[in-house]
N, C-alpha and C positions, 0 to 999 in steps of 0.2 A: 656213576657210570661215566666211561668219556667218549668224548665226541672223535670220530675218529673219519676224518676228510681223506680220500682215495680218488686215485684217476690218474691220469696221462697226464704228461709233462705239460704244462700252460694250461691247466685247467682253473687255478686257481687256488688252489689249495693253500698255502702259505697267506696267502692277501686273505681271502676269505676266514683263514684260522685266526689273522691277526682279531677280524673286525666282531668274529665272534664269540673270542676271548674278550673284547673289550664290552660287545653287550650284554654278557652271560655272567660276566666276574669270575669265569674262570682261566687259569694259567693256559698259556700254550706252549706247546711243545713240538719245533718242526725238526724232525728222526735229522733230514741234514746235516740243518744245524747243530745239534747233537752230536752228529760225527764229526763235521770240523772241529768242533771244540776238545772233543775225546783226543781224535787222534793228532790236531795240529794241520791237517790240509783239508784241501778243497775236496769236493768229487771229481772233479778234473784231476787233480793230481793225486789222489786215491787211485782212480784209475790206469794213470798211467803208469806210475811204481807199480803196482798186485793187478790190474787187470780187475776187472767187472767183479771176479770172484772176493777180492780183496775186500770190497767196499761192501759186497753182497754180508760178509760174515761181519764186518763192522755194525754193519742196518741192523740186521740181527742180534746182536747183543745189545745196540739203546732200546731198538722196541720189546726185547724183556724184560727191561726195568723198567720201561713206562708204562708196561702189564701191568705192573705193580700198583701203578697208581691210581688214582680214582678222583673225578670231576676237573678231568682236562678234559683240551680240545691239541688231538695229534694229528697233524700235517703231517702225511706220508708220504716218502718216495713215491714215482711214477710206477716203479717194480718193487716195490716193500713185498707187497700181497701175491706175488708172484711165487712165494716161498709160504706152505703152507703150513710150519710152525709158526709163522710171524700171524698168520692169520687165528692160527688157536690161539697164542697169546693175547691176543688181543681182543678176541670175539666175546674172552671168558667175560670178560668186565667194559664191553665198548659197543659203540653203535656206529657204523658204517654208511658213512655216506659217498655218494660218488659224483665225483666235480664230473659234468661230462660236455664236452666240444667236439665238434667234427673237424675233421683231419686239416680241412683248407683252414678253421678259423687256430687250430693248432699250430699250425706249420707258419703261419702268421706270425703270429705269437713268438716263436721259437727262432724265426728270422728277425727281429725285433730285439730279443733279447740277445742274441748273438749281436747285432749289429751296435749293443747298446755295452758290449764289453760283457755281460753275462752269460760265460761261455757253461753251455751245457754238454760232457761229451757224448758223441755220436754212440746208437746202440749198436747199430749196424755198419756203418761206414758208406752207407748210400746217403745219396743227398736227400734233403730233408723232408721234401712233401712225400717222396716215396718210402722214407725211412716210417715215416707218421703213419702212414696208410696201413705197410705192411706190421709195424707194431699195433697200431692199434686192433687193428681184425684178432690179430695173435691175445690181446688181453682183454678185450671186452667181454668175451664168456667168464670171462676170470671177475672182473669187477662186479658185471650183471650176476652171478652167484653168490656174491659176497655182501653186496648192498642193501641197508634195509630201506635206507633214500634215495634216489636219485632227483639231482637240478643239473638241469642244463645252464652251464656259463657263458654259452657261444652271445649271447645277443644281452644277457644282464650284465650289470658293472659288480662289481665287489659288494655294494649295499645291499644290492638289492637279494643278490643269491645271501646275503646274510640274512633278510627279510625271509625269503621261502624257507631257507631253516629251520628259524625259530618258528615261525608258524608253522612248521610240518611235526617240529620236535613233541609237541604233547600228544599225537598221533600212537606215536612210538611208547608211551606207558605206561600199557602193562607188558610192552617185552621190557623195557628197564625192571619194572616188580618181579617180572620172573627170573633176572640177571642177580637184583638184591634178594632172593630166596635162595635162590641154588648158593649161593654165598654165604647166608646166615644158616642152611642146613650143610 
């Protein structure tokens, strides 16, 4: 089964997938990264040639290959799960977790990383703590239905939401047994 990290932008997801690929021994696989490598650009510049739609049908085609796979841990876009094939792909064989932060410790975050040369482009074109606000309202029903975990990252570092993980992960096994039945029937 793989481990599948979800949530808004500066949640965590990529940091946290690295640290729980390395305590887990399994591969990680961040969808991004992924598409940069596929296609040769960034999402910044994904965006800007094709437009949101462009990069949108990119996401989608690594995360049905990495449906394919079995005992990763996949870092997803901020809007992967936004598209509900990506989420049947991935539900069949994965467990859902969701990095979660409130808007002010996001918007932090995302002025940080802009400030830091990690340009992420804008989803809306409003500035950022209002862009944060009004996406996040817009996708939190989406995430909350989709999550069989939820951590909050606003106040833990990167170890530590890897710690609640792994402790929260054997919680989670008899839905993995039921994941590996409907598979072996």
């Amino acid at each position: 089964m793989n481990i599948i990290l979800t949530g808004y932008r500066c949640t965590g997801k990529t940091s946290t997938g690295r640290r729980l690929s390395a305590r887990l021994g399994r591969p990680l696989f961040d969808t991004d990264e992924l598409i940069l490598h596929r296609i040769g650009r960034t999402v910044e510049e994904i965006v800007a040639v094709g437009g949101w739609s462009a990069f949108r049908d990119a996401e989608r085609a690594v995360i049905r290959n990495l449906s394919l796979l079995d005992g990763g841990v996949i870092a997803t876009g901020g809007g992967a799960l936004l598209d509900p094939r990506n989420v049947g792909y991935l539900r069949e064989n994965g467990l859902f977790i969701w990095l979660v932060a409130d808007a002010a410790t996001i918007a932090g975050r995302l002025e940080k990383d802009q400030a830091s040369g990690n340009k992420r482009p804008s989803l809306s074109g409003k500035p950022v703590v209002e862009e944060v606000q009004e996406i996040l309202a817009q996708r939190e029903p989406i995430y909350r239905g989709i999550a069989d975990l939820t951590v909050d990252t606003a106040s833990r570092g990167v170890e530590a939401v890897a710690t609640v993980i792994c402790r929260r992960l054997p919680a989670q096994a008899p839905r993995a047994e039921r994941i590996a039945r409907r598979k072996e029937g």
